[in-house]
N, C-alpha and C positions, 0 to 999 in steps of 0.2 A: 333403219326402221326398228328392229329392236332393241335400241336403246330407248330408242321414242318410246316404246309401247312401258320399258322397265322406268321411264320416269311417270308415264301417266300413270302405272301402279303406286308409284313411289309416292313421294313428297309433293308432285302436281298430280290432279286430279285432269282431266280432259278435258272439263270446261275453262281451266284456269289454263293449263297451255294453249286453247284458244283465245282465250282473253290476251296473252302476251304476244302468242301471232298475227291480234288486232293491233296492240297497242305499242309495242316494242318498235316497229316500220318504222311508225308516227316519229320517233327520235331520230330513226337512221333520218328521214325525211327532212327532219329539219337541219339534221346535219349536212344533208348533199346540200340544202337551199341555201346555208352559211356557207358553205363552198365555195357556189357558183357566187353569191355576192363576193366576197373575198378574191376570187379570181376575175372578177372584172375591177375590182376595187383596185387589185393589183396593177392590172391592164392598163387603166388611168394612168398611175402614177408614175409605169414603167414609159409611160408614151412615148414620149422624146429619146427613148433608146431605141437601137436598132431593132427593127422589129424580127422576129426568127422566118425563118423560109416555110416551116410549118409548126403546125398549133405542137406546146410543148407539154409533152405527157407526165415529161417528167416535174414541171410546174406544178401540174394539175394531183399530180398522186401526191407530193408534197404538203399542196392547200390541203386535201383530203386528209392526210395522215395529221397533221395539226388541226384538224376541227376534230379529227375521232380523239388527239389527246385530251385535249380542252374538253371534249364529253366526258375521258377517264375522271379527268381533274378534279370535274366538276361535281361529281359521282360519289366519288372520293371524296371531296370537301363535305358532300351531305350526311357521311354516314359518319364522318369524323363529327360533325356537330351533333347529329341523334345519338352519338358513344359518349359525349361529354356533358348532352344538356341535364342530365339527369342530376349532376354534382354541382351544377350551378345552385347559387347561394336562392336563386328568385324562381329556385324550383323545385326547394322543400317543399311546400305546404299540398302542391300538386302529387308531389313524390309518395306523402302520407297519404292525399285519398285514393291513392290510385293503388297503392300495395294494400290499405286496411281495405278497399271495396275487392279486388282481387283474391285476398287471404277470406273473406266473408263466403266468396263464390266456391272456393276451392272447397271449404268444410262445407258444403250443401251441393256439392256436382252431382257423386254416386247418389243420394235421395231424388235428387229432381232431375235423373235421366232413368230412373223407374219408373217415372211417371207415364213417361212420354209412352205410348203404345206401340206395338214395330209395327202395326196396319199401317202406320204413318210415314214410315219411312223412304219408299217410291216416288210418294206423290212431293214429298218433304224434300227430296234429291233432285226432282224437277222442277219446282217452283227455284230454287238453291242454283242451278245453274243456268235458270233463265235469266233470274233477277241480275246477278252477273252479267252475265254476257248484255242486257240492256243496256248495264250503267256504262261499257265499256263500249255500247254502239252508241250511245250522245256522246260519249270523248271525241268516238273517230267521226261522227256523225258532225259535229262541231267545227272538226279541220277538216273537213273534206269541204264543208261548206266556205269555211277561210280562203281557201288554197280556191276554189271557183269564183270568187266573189274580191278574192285580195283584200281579204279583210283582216289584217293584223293581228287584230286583240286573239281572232277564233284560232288563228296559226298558231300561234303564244298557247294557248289554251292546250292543246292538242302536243305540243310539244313538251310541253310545264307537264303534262298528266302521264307522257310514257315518260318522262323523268322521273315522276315521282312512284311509278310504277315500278320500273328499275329499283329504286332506294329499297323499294319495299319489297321486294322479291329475295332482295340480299338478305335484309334483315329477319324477314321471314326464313328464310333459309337457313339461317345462321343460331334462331331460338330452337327453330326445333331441334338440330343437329347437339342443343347443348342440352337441354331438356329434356328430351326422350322421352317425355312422357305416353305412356300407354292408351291407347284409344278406346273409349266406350265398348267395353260388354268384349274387350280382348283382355289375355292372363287374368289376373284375379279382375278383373272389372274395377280394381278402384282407381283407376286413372294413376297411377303411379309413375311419378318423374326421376329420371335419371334411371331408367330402366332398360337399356342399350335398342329401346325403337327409335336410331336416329334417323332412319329414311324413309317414316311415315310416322312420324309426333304427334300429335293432337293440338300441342300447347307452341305458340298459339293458332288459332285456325288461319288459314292463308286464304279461302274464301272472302273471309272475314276481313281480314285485314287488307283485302287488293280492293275490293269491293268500294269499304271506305276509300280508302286512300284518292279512288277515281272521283267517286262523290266528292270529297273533301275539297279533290284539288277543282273542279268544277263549280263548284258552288259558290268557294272562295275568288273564284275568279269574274264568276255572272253573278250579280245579288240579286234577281230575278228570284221572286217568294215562290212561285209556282217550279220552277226548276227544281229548287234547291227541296223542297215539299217531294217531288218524282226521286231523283237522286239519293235523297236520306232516308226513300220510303223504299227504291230497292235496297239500299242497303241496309237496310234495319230488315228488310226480307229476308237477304240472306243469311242474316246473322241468327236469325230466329229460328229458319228449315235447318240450317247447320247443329242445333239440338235437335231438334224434332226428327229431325231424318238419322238422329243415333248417331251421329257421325263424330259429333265434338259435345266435350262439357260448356257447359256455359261459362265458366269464366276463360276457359278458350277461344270463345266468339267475343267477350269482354276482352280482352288484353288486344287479341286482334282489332277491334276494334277504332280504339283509343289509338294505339298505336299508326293504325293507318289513315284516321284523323290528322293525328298532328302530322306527319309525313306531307300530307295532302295542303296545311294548311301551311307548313311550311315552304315547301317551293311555291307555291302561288302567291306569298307575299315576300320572299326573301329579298325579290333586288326594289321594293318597295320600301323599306325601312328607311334607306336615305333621300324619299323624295321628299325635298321640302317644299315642291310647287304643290303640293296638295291633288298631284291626280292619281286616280283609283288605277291606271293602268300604265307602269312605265314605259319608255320607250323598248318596242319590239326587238327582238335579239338579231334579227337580221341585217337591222339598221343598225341598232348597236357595231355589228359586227364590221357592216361597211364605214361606217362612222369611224373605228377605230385602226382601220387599217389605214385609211386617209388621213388622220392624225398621228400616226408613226406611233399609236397606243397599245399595248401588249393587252389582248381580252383576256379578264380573269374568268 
């Protein structure tokens, strides 16, 4: 318990550890569901062998422990490509607006967080972790309704978004740990980076950036105008109370941002890229996963 209590002081704030005790299951979730497919997939194929005298535990921890790699794997494969996409040749031009709009914010933080009033800061902190926790109750609000209904695509969804939650909790983790930048109206007040506050950063905000990243991957998944209008409208909530509540500089909510943008927009279209049948929603990962155990196919 007090370690709980020394991270909610820390680098997670308490509505974002709640947001990750919604959204984090949703993966274990999908990963038991790959399982049980897998271990009946299994069952199949072993048929014609002797059956065992009782159910084999040790089969089953095995399935288990190869879907939780395959989650490592796959984990790992994300953050390898968000470490590399930056030095890709077809993402210079991106790379310039996104550091020249970032370097524009950074010289005008300390100016435009004197503005804000501290009367504002309370109400700024609550709007901030409502808006949160909303974008983060239509993810599980999504697979809860999948998982009732056996509806694939909403399973997919739900799954796809504590993945990309995951990506982003890492990478979030990992900026502020190198950045250290100083938090609004703490030491001298000018947000100063590389100042040894690795385990409460400002740069970039993590609000901000999980926030998106749920939207993103949600939105990218339903093209539904009015969702996508809800989702982008909490997260442009949060992003906006996270200055006003003094908490972060604006280009702290900016990089956050962006960041968990593309995060979002990438899992929800990555195993897309090679469909050449032209549909919006590939084949579900559970079928995938049965699919490929019956064909003696190793899941990447």
């Amino acid at each position: 318990m007090t370690k709980l209590l020394k991270i909610v002081n820390g680098p997670f704030s308490s509505s974002m550890v709640l947001t990750l005790i919604v959204l984090i299951p949703l993966a274990n979730a999908g990963l038991q569901a790959q399982t049980t497919q897998l271990a009946a997939a299994n069952s199949t194929v072993s048929s014609a062998a002797t059956l065992p005298d009782d159910p084999s535990t040790a089969e089953t921890a095995q399935s288990f422990n190869e879907g939780f790699g395959r989650a490592v794997k796959t984990i790992g494969h994300d953050e390898l490509y968000f470490l590399k996409y930056p030095f890709q040749k077809k993402a210079i031009k991106w790379d310039i607006l996104f550091l020249g709009a970032t370097a524009a914010l950074i010289s005008t933080d300390e100016n435009v967080l004197h503005q804000v009033p501290q009367s504002w800061h309370n109400t700024s902190l609550t709007l901030s972790n409502a808006a949160l926790g909303a974008d983060a109750g239509i993810a599980t609000g999504i697979f809860l309704t999948g998982l009732a209904t056996n509806n694939e695509h909403a399973k997919e969804t739900g799954i796809r978004t504590a993945e990309a939650t995951i990506d982003s909790v890492i990478l979030y983790g990992a900026a502020k740990a190198v950045f250290a930048r100083q938090r609004p109206f703490t030491g001298t007040g000018e947000g100063n980076f590389f100042s040894g506050n690795w385990t409460n950063g400002s740069f970039p905000s993590g609000h901000s950036m999980l926030t998106w990243t749920i939207a993103s991957t949600v939105a990218h998944e339903y093209h539904s105008p009015w969702l996508k209008v809800l989702v982008y409208g909490l997260a442009t909530t949060v992003s906006t109370t996270r200055v006003t509540g003094r908490e972060h500089f604006p280009s702290d909510v900016f990089v956050g941002g962006v960041l968990g943008y593309g995060i979002g927009a990438y899992v929800a279209h990555r195993d897309s890229y090679g469909n050449t049948q032209g549909h919006p929603y590939p084949e579900g990962r559970l079928k995938r996963a049965e699919n490929a155990v019956l064909e003696h196919v190793t899941i990447q």
